[in-house]
C-alpha positions in Angstrom: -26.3 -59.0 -25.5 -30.1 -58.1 -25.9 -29.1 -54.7 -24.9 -26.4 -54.0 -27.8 -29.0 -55.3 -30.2 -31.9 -53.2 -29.2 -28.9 -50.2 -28.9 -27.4 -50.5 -32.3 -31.0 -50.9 -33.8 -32.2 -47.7 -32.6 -28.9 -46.3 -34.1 -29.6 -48.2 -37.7 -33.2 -46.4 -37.5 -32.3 -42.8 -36.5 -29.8 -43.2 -39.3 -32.1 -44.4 -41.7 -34.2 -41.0 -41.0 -31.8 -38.6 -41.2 -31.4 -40.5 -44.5 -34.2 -40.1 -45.4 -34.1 -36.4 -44.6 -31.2 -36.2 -47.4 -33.3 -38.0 -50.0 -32.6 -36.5 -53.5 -34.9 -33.2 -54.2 -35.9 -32.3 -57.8 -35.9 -29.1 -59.0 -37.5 -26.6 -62.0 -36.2 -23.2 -62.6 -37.0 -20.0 -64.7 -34.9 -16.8 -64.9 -34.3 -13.7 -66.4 -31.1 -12.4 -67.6 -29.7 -8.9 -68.5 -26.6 -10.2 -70.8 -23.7 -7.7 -71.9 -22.3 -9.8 -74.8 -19.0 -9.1 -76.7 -16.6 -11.2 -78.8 -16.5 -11.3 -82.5 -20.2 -11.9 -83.1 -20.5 -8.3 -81.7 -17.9 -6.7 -83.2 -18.7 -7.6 -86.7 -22.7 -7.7 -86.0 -22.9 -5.3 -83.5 -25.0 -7.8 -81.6 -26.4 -5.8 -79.2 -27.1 -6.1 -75.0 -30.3 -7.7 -74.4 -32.8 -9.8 -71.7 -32.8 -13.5 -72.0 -34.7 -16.1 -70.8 -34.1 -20.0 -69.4 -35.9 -22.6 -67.5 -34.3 -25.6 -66.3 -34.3 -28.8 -64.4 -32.1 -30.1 -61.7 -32.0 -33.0 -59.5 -30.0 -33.0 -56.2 -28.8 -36.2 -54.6 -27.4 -34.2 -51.7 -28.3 -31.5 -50.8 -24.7 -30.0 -51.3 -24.7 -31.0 -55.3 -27.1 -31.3 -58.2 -27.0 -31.9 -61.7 -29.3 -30.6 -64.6 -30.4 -29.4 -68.3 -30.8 -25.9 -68.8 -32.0 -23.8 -71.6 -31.9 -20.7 -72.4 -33.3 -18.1 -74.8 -31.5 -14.6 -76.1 -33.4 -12.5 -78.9 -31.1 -9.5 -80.0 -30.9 -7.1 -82.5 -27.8 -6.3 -85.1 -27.8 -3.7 -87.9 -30.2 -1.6 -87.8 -32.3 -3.4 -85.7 -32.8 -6.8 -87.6 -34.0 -9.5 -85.2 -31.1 -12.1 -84.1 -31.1 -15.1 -81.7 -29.1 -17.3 -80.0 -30.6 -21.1 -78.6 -28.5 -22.2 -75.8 -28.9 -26.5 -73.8 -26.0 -26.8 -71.5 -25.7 -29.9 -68.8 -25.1 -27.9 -65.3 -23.5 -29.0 -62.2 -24.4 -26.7 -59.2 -22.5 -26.8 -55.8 -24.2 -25.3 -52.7 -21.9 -24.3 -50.2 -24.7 -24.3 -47.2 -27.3 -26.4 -46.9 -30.2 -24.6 -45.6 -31.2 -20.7 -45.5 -29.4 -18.5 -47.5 -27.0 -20.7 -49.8 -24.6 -19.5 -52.0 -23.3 -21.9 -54.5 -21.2 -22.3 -58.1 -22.4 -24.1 -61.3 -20.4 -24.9 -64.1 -22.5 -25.5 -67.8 -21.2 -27.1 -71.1 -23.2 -27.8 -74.0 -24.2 -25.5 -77.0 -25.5 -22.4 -78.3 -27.3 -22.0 -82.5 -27.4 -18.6 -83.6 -30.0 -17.4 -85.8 -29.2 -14.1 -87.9 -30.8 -11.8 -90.2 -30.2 -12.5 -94.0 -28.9 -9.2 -94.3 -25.4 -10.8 -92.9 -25.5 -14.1 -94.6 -22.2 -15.1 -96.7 -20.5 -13.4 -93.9 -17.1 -16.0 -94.1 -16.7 -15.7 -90.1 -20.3 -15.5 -89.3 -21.2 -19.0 -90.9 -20.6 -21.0 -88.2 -24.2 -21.1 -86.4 -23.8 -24.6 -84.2 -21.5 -23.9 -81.5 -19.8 -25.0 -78.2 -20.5 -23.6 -75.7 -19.1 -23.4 -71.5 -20.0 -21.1 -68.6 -19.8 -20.7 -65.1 -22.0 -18.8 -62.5 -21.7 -17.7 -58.7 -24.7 -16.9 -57.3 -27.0 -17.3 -54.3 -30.3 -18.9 -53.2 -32.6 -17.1 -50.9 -35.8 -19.4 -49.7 -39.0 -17.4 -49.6 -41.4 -20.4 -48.6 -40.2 -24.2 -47.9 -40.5 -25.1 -51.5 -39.5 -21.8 -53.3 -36.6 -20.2 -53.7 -34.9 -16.6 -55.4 -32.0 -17.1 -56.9 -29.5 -14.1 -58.0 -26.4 -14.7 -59.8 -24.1 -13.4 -62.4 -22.6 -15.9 -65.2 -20.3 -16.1 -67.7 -20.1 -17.8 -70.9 -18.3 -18.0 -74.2 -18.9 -20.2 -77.2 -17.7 -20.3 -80.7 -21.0 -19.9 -82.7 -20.7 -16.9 -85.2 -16.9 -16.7 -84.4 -17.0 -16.2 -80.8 -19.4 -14.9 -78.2 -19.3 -14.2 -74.9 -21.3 -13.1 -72.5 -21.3 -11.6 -68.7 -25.1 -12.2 -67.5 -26.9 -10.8 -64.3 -29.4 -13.6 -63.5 -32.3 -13.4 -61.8 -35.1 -16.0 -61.2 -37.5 -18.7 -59.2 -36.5 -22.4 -58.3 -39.4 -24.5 -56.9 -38.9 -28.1 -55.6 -41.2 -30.6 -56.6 -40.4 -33.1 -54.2 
């Protein structure tokens, strides 16, 4: 009996360390983006290709799935090289497909976009609406470059309704360090 005890002990404590070896990670993330947008916004605006910017928090309970706030940043130019903008705050969902090395992995985002334009197109009837909706989804892959730091290269897509509809095919690249 005293053998089963000490047995199934030893199996609650190895378990509890491999647990432990799953504990939730948490995550911050920059990247830079060479977007391609198109839609109505560029159309009637000629909203034109440009870099943007986003940082972003996740936190991984597994280390298959993790969950986050994003933000991301996208100055343009439209007639004549007046300054536009579009602010984008999505919730993201990411799932890695391998759990160590070289992972690649899908997110999907949903949350919204406010675009800022020039006065030179305001009373614009289809351009008015600035607060918008916004969804995307990204394929990409993680490449680990030191335990805590990791490349990640991806392309997204996203479309929202802001200015009458933009969307956009991004080429991602960034860092993602784990804080703990």
């Amino acid at each position: 009996m005293r053998k089963w005890l000490i047995t199934l002990m030893s199996i609650l404590c190895l378990a509890g360390t491999n647990a432990a070896a799953q504990a939730d990670r948490h995550y911050v993330q920059a990247g830079l983006s060479y977007v391609a947008p198109s839609g109505q916004l560029v159309d009637s605006a000629l909203f034109h290709a440009s870099t943007a910017y986003s940082a972003g928090y996740q936190w991984s309970p597994s280390r298959s799935a993790s969950f986050g706030l994003t933000g991301w940043f996208l100055p343009a130019d439209v007639f004549g090289n007046d300054p536009a903008s579009v602010f984008g705050m999505s919730a993201i969902a990411t799932y890695r497909f391998i759990k160590h090395g070289f992972t690649p992995y899908v997110s999907a985002e949903a949350g919204f976009v406010f675009l800022t334009l020039p006065d030179s197109l305001v009373g614009r009837k289809h351009l008015e609406k600035q607060l918008g909706v916004s969804i995307a989804a990204t394929a990409g892959f993680l490449v680990p470059i030191s335990e805590k730091v990791e490349i990640d290269a991806a392309a997204r897509y996203a479309q929202s309704t802001a200015g009458g509809g933009l969307s956009q095919l991004n080429g991602v690249l960034g860092l993602r360090y784990r804080l703990r």
